[in-house]
C-alpha positions, 0 to 999 in steps of 0.5 A: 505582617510585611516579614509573614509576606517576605516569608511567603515571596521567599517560599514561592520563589523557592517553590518556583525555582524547584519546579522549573528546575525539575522541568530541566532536568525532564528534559535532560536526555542522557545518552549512554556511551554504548549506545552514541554511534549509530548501528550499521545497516547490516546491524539493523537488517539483523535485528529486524531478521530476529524479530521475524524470527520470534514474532513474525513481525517488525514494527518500529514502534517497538524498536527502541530509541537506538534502533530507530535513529540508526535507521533514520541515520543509514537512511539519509535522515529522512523520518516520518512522524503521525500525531494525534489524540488517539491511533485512529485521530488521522484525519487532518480535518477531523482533528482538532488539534493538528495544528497545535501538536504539529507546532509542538513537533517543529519546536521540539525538532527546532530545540534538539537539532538547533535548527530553523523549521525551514531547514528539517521540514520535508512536507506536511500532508493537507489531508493527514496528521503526518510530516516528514522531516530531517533528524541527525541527532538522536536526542531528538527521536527520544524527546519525540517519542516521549510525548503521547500525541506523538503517533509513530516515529518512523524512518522513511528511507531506510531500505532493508531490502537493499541492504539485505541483499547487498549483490542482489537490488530490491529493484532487480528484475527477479525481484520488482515484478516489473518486465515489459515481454510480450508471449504468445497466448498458447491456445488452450489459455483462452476462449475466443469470445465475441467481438474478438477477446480472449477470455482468460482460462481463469475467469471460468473457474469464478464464473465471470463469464456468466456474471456477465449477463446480469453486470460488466462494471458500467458505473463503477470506478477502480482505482489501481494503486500500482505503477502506472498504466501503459501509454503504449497499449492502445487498449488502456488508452484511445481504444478502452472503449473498442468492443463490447466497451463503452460509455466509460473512462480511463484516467492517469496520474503520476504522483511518483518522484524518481530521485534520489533527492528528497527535497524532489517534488516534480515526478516522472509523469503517468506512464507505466516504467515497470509493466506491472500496473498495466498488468493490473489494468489489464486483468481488471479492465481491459475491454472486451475488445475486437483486437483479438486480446485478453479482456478484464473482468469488468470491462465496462468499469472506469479506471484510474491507474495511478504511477505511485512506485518504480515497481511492486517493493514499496520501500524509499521515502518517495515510494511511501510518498507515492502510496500514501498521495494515490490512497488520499487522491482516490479518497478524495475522488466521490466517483472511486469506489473500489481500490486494488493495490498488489504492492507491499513490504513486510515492513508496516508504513505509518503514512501508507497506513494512514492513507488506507485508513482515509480511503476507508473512511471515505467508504472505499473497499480496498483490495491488497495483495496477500504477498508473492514470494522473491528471494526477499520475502519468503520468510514471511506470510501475509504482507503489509498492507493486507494485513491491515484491518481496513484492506481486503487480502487475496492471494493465488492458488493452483489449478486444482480440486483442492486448494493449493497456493500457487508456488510464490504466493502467500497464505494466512489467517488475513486472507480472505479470498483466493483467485485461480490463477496457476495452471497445472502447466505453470502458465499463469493469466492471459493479460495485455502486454505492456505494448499494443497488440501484444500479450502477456502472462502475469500470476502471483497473488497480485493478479489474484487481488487486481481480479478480484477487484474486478469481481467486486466492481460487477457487484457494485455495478449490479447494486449501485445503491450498495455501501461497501460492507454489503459488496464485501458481504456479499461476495464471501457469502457466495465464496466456496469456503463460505461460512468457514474461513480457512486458516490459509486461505480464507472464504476461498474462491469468489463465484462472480455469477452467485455474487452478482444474483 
């Protein structure tokens, strides 16, 4: 009996042994020699030019382990990683085991980079399942990758356009959309209209100054996505209530951080360092105003103009931080309904990507830009993040009887609506300039999406008791293309008047 024990002790120690020593040699990560020096970053920027080229596409989940750890290398580290269950499992709150598999995430950071959580961990996000953190080894991303709770893996810093362009910056005039000029409105681009606005040639092809008599916004708050509004426009600040206006608010945050440092958490305040978002502002808001300048389209609506970016490419980790933070807050504010965004990449971010998907499902109805093409982006169609299931994409196109983009806009099977605003002259919409008193013309498919947005909000005003499905409804049940979706150009262009009856 005592030597059939022995026997059995002996066989499970064995047993034992065999386990943990399989369990070791899974954990053995074996790099091979071709594959141990990172990728330059114009080797990574050729890469990713192919896959567009085959696919139309880049994602990083499906760039290989060697790829992405270049990026992370040639983008001072820095990698975003989203857990979860499932793709969809964002929701901090909701998970059950977000804390459980962020504890798995440091131990694996810890035992690959022989490091101390305090010296790698970046940020936890309170809302979502996602952290940033700083990886050097390649060993590292491989055994992240590994494990199916793991959601994306993502670099957070590498910037492709800059290193694309080497000569031509990303954050260039020509190319950020950014610019503070004021022009003279020419005459024939308005209608004078009581108290003393200009009404943009634009709105009459939608039919918003008709709209006007049955909704002007009152009770609806948009949130604009974008970098900030201008504290020099008395009209987006002590006189958004001049005019017809009144009875409503203007709010600002700054959750952008203007450094090179990561580890850098205090940002650069709320003004506007780009003129773009309070372009955005303007066309969605602005006051029907006794000062003789442009009015929006709903200027009875709240606005919350959020600085999330230096300028419309939104690319570096605390560009994707900025996003991602304005997308959580306007979830989180039960007085927002109604998102416009017309910034994006053509590269997908998994943390923008989930603070889209929180704001939609705290019920919001977010509007993006479709893409405007640059030097940088005319080789592809519709950018992230309209492409996205949960966002509304728009885009621009010429005064005309048919449809044509406008010359820098982009067009595809996500749009869904398009906004007139090219002239046959070249000129595109009256806004309010970046200083007071002073005009401006903005185009592209983002002043596209920031009206439309406004349109939205005159149809949420007119039926307050409304969910956000039955808005979206019902503005591409009153659109021109409506029922057909055009390949290029979806339910076309929205009648603001039909939408609001």
């Amino acid at each position: 009996m005592k030597n059939k024990f022995l026997k059995f002790c002996f066989i499970a120690v064995i047993g034992f042994s065999s386990c943990t020593q399989d369990d070791l040699q899974s954990d053995e990560i074996v790099i091979s020699e071709s594959q141990k020096n990172p990728l330059t970053a114009q080797e990574i920027v050729t890469q990713i030019d192919q896959s567009f080229a085959k696919k139309g596409s880049f994602k990083w989940n499906e760039a290989n382990d060697h790829l992405l750890w270049s990026a992370l290398k040639n983008g001072h580290s820095i990698c975003s990683i989203g857990f979860g269950d499932t793709k969809n499992d964002f929701d901090r709150s909701k998970s059950n085991r977000a804390v459980e598999y962020q504890n798995s995430i440091l131990d694996i950071i810890r035992k690959y980079e022989g490091k101390e959580t305090p010296k790698f961990l970046l940020g936890s996000d309170p809302y979502l399942n996602q952290i940033d953190v700083i990886i050097e080894n390649q060993e590292t991303v491989i055994a992240l990758r590994k494990n199916k709770f793991i959601r994306y893996v993502e670099p957070s810093d590498f910037r492709y356009f800059d290193y694309k362009n080497q000569n031509q910056r990303s954050d260039s005039g020509s190319s950020s959309g950014c610019g503070y000029s004021t022009e003279t409105i020419g005459t024939g681009d308005y209608t004078t209209i009581a108290p003393n606005a200009k009404l943009p040639w634009a709105f009459p092809k939608h039919n918003i100054q008709n709209a006007w008599t049955y909704s002007t916004g009152q009770g609806v708050t948009i949130g604009v996505v974008d970098t900030g509004a201008s504290t020099n426009n008395s009209l987006l600040n002590g006189s958004f209530n001049n005019g017809y206006s009144s009875g409503r608010t203007v709010q600002r945050f700054g959750v952008y951080v203007d450094s090179i440092w990561p580890w850098s958490t205090g940002t650069d305040g709320v003004d506007d360092k780009c003129g773009h978002g309070t372009s955005m502002s303007s066309v969605a808001t602005a006051p029907r105003n006794d000062k003789g300048q442009p009015l929006g389209v709903a200027y009875n609506a709240n606005l919350i103009a959020y600085r999330a970016a230096a300028n419309v490419v939104v690319e570096g980790y605390h560009e994707h931080n900025g996003v991602k933070n304005a997308f959580t807050g306007l979830a989180n504010n039960s007085n927002v309904k109604i998102i416009s965004m017309s910034m994006g990449h053509i590269i997908s971010i998994g943390k923008i990507e989930d603070g889209i998907k929180y704001a939609y499902s705290k019920g919001k109805l977010i509007f993006c830009a479709g893409g405007t093409s640059t030097s940088f982006t005319s080789f592809v169609g519709v950018i992230f993040p309209a492409w996205m299931g949960e966002t509304v994409a728009v885009t621009g196109i010429k005064e005309a009887s048919t449809y044509q983009a406008c010359d820098v806009c982009h067009t595809g099977g996500k749009i869904d609506f398009t906004i007139m605003m090219q002239r046959t002259s070249g000129k595109s919409v009256p806004v309010n300039s970046y200083y007071d008193a002073g005009g401006d013309y903005v185009g592209g498919s983002s002043v596209a999406t920031a009206t439309t947005a406004g349109i939205a909000a005159l149809v949420w005003a007119k039926n307050p008791g409304w969910n956000r499905d039955q808005v979206l409804n019902k503005m591409r049940q009153t659109s021109h293309l409506y029922p057909n979706k055009h390949a290029e150009f979806g339910y076309g262009m929205p009648n603001a008047l039909l939408a609001v009856q």
